[in-house]
Residue, then its C-alpha position, 0 to 999 in steps of 0.5 A: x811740556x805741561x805738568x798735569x795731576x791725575x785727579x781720577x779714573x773715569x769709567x773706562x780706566x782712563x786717568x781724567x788729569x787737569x792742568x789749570x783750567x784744562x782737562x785731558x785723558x790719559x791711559x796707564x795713570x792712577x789718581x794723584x800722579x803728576x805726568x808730564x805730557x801735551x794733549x791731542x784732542x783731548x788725550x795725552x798719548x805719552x805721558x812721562x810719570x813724574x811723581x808716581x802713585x803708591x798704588x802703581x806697580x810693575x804690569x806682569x805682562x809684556x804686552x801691556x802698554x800695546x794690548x787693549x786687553x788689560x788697561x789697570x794692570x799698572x794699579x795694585x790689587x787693592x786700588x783695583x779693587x777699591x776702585x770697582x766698588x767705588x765706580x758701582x757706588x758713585x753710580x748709585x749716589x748719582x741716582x740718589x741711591x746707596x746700599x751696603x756692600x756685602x762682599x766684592x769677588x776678584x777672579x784671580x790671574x790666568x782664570x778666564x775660561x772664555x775670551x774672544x781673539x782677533x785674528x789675521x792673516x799675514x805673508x809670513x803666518x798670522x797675527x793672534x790676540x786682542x786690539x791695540x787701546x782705541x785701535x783696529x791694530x792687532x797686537x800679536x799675544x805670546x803670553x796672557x796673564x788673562x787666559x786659563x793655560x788650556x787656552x795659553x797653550x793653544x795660541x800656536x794653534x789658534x794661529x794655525x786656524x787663522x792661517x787656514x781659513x782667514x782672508x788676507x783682507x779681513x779680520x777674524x774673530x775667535x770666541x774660545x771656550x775652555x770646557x771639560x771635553x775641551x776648547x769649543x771654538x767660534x769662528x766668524x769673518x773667516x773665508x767661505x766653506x768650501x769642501x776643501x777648506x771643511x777637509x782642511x778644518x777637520x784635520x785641524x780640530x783633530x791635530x788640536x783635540x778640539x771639542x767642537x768648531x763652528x765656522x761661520x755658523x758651519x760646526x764640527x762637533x768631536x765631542x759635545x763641550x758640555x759645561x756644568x751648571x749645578x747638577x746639568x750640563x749644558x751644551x751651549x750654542x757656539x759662540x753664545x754668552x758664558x760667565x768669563x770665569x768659572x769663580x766668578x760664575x760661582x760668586x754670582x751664583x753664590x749671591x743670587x742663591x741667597x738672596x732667593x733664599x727659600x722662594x719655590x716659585x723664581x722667575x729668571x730673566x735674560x737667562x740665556x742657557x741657564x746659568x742661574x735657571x739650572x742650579x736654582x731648579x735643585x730646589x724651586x720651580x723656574x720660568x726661564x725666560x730669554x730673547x734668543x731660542x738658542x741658549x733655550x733649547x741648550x737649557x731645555x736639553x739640559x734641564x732633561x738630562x738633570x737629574x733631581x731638578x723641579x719643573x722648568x718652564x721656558x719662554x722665547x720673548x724680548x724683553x726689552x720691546x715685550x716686557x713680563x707685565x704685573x699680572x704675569x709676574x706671580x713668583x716669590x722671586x725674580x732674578x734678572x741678568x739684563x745686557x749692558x743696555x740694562x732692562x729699563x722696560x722692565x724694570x718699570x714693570x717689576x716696580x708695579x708688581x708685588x714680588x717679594x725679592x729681586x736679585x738684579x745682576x748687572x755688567x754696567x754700573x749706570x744701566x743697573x743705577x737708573x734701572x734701581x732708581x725706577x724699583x725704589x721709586x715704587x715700592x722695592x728698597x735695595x738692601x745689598x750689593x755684591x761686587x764681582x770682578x771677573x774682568x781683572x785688570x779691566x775697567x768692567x764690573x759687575x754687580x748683584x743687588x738685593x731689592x726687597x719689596x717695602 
C-alpha cells in the first residue's frame, strides 16, 4: 500500500492527503498524519494510521466510524475548534477580507435540542438514527453523544413510531424537537393517514407524553410545544427551522444584540418565527421579514402574547427573487439570517444603502465570504467576527459579523 500525509481537512471534514503528485480524501484523518491506504476515485476508504496526530483522540461513540452524523470526533476540542474558526477565516482571506474574531461559542456534548432521524421499517422492528458517511444506509443509534437526553430516552419510542406508520419500502424522516412541554415531533414519508393509522398514532403520543405530532402535515397537538424566545414563546410550525442548541441560540443572540446596540429601528431579514425578532423587540421597534407564512404567523401569535414588547411589524416576501431595495431599507440597523445559499440579491441592495450597522449570521462560510465581499466593496467595512459551534464534532459553523457603515 502507499504511505500518504494528511496535508489538511477540506471543508467537509475530509483529510485531502498527497503521495507524490497524487491526491486523494479521506475520512477520520487530522493533518500531519501519515496513513497507509490505496485510493478508489478519489477516496481512500480504509486508511491504516501509521503516524498519528497529537490532536487525535479516542471518539466517545460507538458508533462513529459508521454514523454520518459526526465526522470530527476523532480530533481534540481544541483542533476542532481551531479548525472552524480557520475555515471561516480561510474564506474571508479567499475573497481578500479578514477581520478580528471576538469570541468562538461551542455548544457542549449532548445539547442539541432538535435533530432530524431517519427511520425504517424492518421484519423484525425499525432501524433509527442518521445515514451512514456518503450513504443512504441507516445506522441504527442506541446511544448519542449529540442528542439532549430528553430525545435519548425516547429513541425506543421513536422506533415505535417508525414501526406504526412507516412503509417497508420507504424511508422516514423525524424532525424531533425537545421543548419545555415536551418533544414536539414531524413526521414526513410515513404511510397515509387512515382512521386507523390516526387511532393508532394517538395512542402512541399519549404512551410517549408527546407535546405535539405532525404526520405528513397531518398534527396531534396535546400541548402546544412552545419555545422561548426572550419574553415570547413561540409556537413553531411543525418541522420549521430552530437554532439546534439552546446555548448556541444564545451565543447568537448574544452577538447580534451587541452589535445592534441601541439602534430603535432594526429590520430582520429571513427571520423565520423570531429568533432574533422577538428579543430584540424588548427594546426596538422590528420589521420582520421572511419567505415563509408559516413561521410569521408563530411570530405574530407570539409577539401578541408578549408582554412589554415594542411594535412588530411583519412581511411574507422572498428575498432572494424580491429583494428589500435602498429606499425600503431606513433602519438603524439590520440583522440578516440568510440560508446556506446566502443572500447575494441582497446583499447587493444593503451595499447601496445607508444603514449604520449590520449584523450578518451565516451557516456557511464561502456564501457569508463573497456576500461580504459585495458589502465591503461599497461602503460597509466588516469590524468583527463571532464563531459559533453548535454543530459539534461536525464540519458546520456559523458566523455573525459586525459590518459597520464607512
Amino acid at each position: 500500500m502507499t504511505i500518504w500525509t494528511v496535508e489538511r481537512l477540506g471543508r467537509k471534514g475530509d483529510g485531502v492527503a498527497v503521495s507524490g503528485d497524487q491526491r486523494a480524501l479521506v475520512a477520520l484523518t487530522l493533518p500531519g498524519e501519515e496513513i497507509e491506504g490505496d485510493p478508489a476515485e478519489g477516496r481512500i476508504a480504509a486508511p491504516r494510521i501509521v503516524t498519528p496526530s497529537a490532536d487525535r483522540v479516542r471518539p466517545p461513540c460507538p458508533h462513529y466510524r459508521a454514523c454520518g452524523g459526526c465526522s470530527l470526533m476523532h480530533g481534540s476540542e481544541n483542533f476542532v475548534k481551531a479548525w472552524k474558526v480557520g475555515v471561516v477565516t480561510e474564506a474571508l482571506r479567499a475573497q481578500g477580507l479578514s477581520a478580528p474574531v471576538a469570541g468562538v461559542h461551542v455548544s457542549p456534548p449532548r445539547s442539541r435540542r432538535r435533530a432530524v432521524l431517519s427511520g425504517r421499517r424492518t421484519k423484525k422492528g425499525a432501524l433509527l438514527g442518521f445515514h451512514a458517511r456518503a450513504s443512504d444506509v441507516i445506522v441504527d443509534i442506541a446511544d448519542c453523544h449529540v442528542l439532549r437526553p430528553a430525545i435519548q430516552s425516547a429513541l425506543p419510542f421513536l422506533r415505535q413510531l417508525v414501526t406504526a406508520g412507516a412503509s417497508r419500502s420507504g424511508e422516514v424522516s423525524l424532525a424531533v424537537t425537545e421543548t419545555p412541554a415536551g418533544l414536539d415531533i414531524a413526521v414526513t414519508g410515513g404511510k397515509p393517514m387512515t382512521p386507523g393509522l390516526f387511532q393508532s398514532l394517538s395512542a402512541l403520543a399519549d404512551q410517549g407524553d408527546l407535546a405535539r405530532l405532525s404526520w405528513d402535515g397531518q398534527g396531534i397537538t396535546r400541548r402546544p410545544p412552545a419555545l422561548p424566545m426572550g419574553r415570547a414563546l413561540v409556537v413553531p410550525p411543525p418541522g420549521g427551522f430552530l437554532q439546534a442548541t439552546a446555548e448556541g441560540e444564545a451565543a447568537l443572540l448574544a452577538a447580534v444584540r451587541d452589535m445592534v446596540g441601541d439602534a430603535d429601528r432594526v429590520l430582520d431579514l429571513f427571520s423565520g418565527c423570531g429568533t432574533f425578532t422577538l428579543p430584540l423587540a424588548e427594546t426596538a421597534m422590528l420589521h420582520a421579514v421572511e419567505g415563509l407564512a408559516a413561521p410569521l404567523k408563530a411570530l405574530d401569535a407570539a409577539a401578541r402574547r408578549a408582554p412589554g414588547l415594542r411594535r412588530i411589524t411583519t412581511e411574507i416576501r422572498d428575498l432572494a427573487r424580491r429583494p428589500l431595495l435602498p429606499d425600503e431599507l431606513d433602519y438603524d440597523a439590520i440583522v440578516i439570517d440568510p440560508p446556506r445559499a446566502g443572500a447575494e440579491t441582497q446583499a447587493r441592495e444593503i451595499a447601496r444603502a445607508v444603514v449604520p450597522r449590520l449584523a450578518w449570521v451565516s451557516c456557511d462560510p464561502v456564501t457569508f465570504a463573497r456576500d461580504a465581499r459585495i458589502l465591503a466593496e461599497s461602503s460597509y467595512i466588516l469590524t468583527r467576527l463571532f464563531v459559533v459551534d453548535q454543530f459539534r464534532w461536525s464540519p458546520h459553523v456559523e458566523t455573525v459579523a459586525e459590518f459597520r457603515r464607512r
